[in-house]
C-alpha positions in Angstrom: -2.9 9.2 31.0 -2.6 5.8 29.2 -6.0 6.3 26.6 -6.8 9.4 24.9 -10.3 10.4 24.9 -12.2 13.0 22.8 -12.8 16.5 24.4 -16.1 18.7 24.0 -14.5 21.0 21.5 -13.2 17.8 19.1 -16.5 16.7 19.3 -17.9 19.7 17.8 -15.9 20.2 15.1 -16.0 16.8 14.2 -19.9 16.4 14.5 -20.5 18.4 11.3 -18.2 15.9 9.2 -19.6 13.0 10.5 -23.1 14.0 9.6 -22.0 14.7 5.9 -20.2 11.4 5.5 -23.1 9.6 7.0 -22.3 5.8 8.5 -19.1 3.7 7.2 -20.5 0.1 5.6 -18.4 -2.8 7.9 -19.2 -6.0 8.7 -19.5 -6.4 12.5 -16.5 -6.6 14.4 -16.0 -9.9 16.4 -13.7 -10.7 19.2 -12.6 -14.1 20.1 -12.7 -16.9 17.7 -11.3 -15.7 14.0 -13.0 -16.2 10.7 -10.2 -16.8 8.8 -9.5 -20.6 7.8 -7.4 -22.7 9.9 -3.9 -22.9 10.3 -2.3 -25.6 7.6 -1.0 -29.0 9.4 2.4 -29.6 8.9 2.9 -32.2 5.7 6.4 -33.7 6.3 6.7 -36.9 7.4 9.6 -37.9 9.8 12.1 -40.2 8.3 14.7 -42.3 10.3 18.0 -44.8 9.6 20.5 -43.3 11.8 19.5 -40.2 11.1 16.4 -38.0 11.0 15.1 -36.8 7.3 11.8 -35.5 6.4 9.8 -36.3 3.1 6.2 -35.1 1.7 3.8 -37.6 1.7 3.7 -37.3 -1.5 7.1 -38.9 -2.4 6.8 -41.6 0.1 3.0 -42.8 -1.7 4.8 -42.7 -5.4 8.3 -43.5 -4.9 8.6 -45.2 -1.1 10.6 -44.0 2.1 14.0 -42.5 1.0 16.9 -45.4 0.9 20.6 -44.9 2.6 23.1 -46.6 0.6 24.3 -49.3 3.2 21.5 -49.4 5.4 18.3 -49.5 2.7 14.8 -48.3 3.2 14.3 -45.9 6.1 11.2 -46.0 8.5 8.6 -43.5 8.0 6.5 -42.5 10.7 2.8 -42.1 9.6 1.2 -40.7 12.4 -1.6 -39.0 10.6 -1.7 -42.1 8.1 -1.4 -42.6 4.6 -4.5 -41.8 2.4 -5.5 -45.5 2.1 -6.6 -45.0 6.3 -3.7 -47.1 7.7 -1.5 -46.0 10.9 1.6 -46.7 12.1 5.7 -47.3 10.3 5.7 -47.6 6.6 8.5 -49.1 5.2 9.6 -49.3 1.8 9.6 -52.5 -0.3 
């Protein structure tokens, strides 16, 4: 037997309780899609020069894409876009 179910002799001696205790307050139980709020995106940005580096958003709006030493500014890939709606490879200035 996989499931175990409730005999005759549970459910009499249970009854009794149940009757004191009255009904539990829930909210209804629902199967499929969840209530809870989505899943966060990801917020790094991918970074290349050589190599692969990611930065926040964040650092490439107020201080550019991250610099290598002998190479300069490294490409950014913006595939969700920068804030002010453009797409695409931002490069540092």
């Amino acid at each position: 037997m996989t499931a175990t179910t409730a005999g005759e002799a549970f459910k009499q001696s249970i009854a009794p309780i149940l009757a004191a205790i009255g009904a539990l307050p829930h909210a209804a139980l629902g199967f499929g899609a969840s209530s809870a709020p989505p899943k966060q995106k990801a917020r790094l940005l991918k970074a290349e020069c050589g190599y692969t580096v990611h930065v926040t958003r964040k650092w490439v709006d107020e201080a550019g894409a991250p610099h290598r030493p002998h190479h300069g500014a490294m490409q950014v890939d913006c595939a969700e876009g920068p804030e002010d709606g453009a797409e695409g490879i931002a490069r540092a200035a």
